[in-house]
N, C-alpha and C positions, 0 to 999 in steps of 0.2 A: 504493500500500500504506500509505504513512504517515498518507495522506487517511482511508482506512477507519477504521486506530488512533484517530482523534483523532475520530473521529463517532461510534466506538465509546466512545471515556472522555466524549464528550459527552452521550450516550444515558443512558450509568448516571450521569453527573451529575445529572439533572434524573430519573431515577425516583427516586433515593437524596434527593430534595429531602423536607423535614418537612413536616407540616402547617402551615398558616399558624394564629394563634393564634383565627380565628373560629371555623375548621374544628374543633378542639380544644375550643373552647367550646360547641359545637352538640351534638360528641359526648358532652361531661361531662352538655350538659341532657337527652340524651334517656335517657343512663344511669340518671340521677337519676329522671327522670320513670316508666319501667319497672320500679326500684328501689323507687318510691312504689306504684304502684300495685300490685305483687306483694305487698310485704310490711308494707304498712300495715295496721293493726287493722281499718280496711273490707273491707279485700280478700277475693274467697273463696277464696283459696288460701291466707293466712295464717290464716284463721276455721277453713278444714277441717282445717289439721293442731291450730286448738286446742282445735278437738271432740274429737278420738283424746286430747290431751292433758288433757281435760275427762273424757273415759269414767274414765281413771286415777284423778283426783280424787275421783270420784263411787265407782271403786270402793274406795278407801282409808278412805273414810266408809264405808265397809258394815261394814268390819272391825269398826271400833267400834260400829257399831250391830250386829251381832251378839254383842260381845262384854257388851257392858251388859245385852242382852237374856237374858245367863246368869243375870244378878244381878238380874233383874225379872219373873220367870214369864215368858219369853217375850215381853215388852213391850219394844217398843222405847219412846224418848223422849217421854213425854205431860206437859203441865204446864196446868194450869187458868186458864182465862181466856188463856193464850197469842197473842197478835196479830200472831205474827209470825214465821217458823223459829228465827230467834235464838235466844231463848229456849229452847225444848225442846232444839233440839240444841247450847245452851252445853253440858249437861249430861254430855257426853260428855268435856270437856275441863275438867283431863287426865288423871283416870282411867284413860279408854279411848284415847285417842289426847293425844300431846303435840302432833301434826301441823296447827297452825293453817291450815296455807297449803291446804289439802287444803278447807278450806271457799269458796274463794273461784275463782272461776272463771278460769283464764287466757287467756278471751279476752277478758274484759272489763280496764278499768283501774278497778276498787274497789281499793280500800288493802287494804294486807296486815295480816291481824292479827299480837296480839303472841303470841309464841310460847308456848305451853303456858299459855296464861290464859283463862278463860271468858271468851263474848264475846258476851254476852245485850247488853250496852249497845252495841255496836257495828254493823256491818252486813257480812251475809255474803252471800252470789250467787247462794245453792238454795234453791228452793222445799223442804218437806218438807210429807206427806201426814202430819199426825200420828195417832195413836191405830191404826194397822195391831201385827202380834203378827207372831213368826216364820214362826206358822202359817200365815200368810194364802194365797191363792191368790198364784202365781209370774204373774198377769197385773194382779194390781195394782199400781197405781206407788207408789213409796216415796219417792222424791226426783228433781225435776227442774232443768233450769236455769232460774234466774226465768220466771216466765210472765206472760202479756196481763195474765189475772185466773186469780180461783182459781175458776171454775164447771167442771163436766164438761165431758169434749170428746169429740166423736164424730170419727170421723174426716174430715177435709174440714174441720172448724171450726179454726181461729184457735188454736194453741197458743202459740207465739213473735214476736217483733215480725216483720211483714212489708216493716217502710221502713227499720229500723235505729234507730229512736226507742224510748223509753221509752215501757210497760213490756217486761220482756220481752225484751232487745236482749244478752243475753251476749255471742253472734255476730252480732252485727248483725243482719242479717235473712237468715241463713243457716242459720236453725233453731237445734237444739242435744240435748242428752240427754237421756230419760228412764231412770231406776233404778227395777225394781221389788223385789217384796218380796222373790225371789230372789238378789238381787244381781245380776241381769243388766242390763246395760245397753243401750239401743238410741237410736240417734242418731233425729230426725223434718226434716221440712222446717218452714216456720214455721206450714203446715197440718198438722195433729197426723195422721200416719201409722197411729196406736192408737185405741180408746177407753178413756178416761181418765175415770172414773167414780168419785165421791166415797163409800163406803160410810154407812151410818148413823151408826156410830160415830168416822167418819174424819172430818176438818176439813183442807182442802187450806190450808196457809200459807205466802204470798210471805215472802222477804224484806222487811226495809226496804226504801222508795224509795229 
């Protein structure tokens, strides 16, 4: 009997033993290694939620572009010669919006602007379609996440970066959102899920590089 006792506290001795300190070290690197590839800015599980996070953005900018468009017969943001989104829609801030961060994409790492200041001289993360009116058909796009370039896109063509390089690369290469002239928003793959068609009087414009 006292034999059993003692192969018994012998047993839970050696289950009750710790990791040795490699075993601990192996588990911190795969922790870390699963940690990296989940929630790192490549990742597509951190990119898809900063699409949804991205839709918000996109529609916070609408706000003020419909609300300028009170004070413009229906015009949203047009400025002449413009070569670049910057410019047309500084013009909303801050009139229309004090909300700088709402221009910059959070999937990407561009620098945040400074709050409630025009930012024609600086660089923000959405394409804008400019010269569209309130009026316009609800299948025309009004603003998207940086694109390839600025030509039409049919569907199946080439809308957002497909390797995660520049142009193009908000979410790397896991697509990103288009806003149209309603305010709706719809996410695409990096091959444009829409047709995206430039009107006469519209001029599709990237951001800065």
């Amino acid at each position: 009997m006292y034999e059993q006792i003692l192969s018994r506290r012998s047993s839970l001795k050696q289950m009750s033993g710790g990791f040795s300190l490699l075993e601990l070290l192996i588990v911190v690197v795969i922790i870390f290694v699963l940690f990296t590839l989940y929630f790192s800015s490549g990742s597509k599980a951190y990119q898809t939620k900063q699409i949804a996070n991205c839709e918000n953005h996109l529609q916070s900018v609408y706000v003020a572009l419909k609300t300028y468009s009170i004070d413009y017969n229906d015009r949203f943001p047009s400025l002449v010669n413009a070569q670049s989104a910057e410019a047309p829609l500084s013009q909303l801030v801050p009139k229309y919006t004090t909300g700088t961060e709402y221009f910059t994409c959070p999937g990407t790492k561009d620098s945040p602007l400074p709050d409630a200041k025009p930012f024609a001289d600086r660089r923000i993360s959405y394409a804008f379609y400019m010269g569209h009116t309130v009026k316009d058909d609800a299948d025309q796009p009004l603003m998207s996440d940086r694109q390839v370039n600025t030509n039409a896109k049919a569907p199946g063509q080439l809308l957002f970066s497909s390797d995660g390089k520049k142009p193009g690369n908000n979410h790397d290469k896991y697509g990103g959102n288009v806003m149209f002239c309603d305010g709706n928003v719809q996410s695409s793959p990096a091959k444009s899920a829409f047709t995206l068609t430039n009107a006469s009087n519209v001029v599709l414009l990237n951001p800065k590089p």
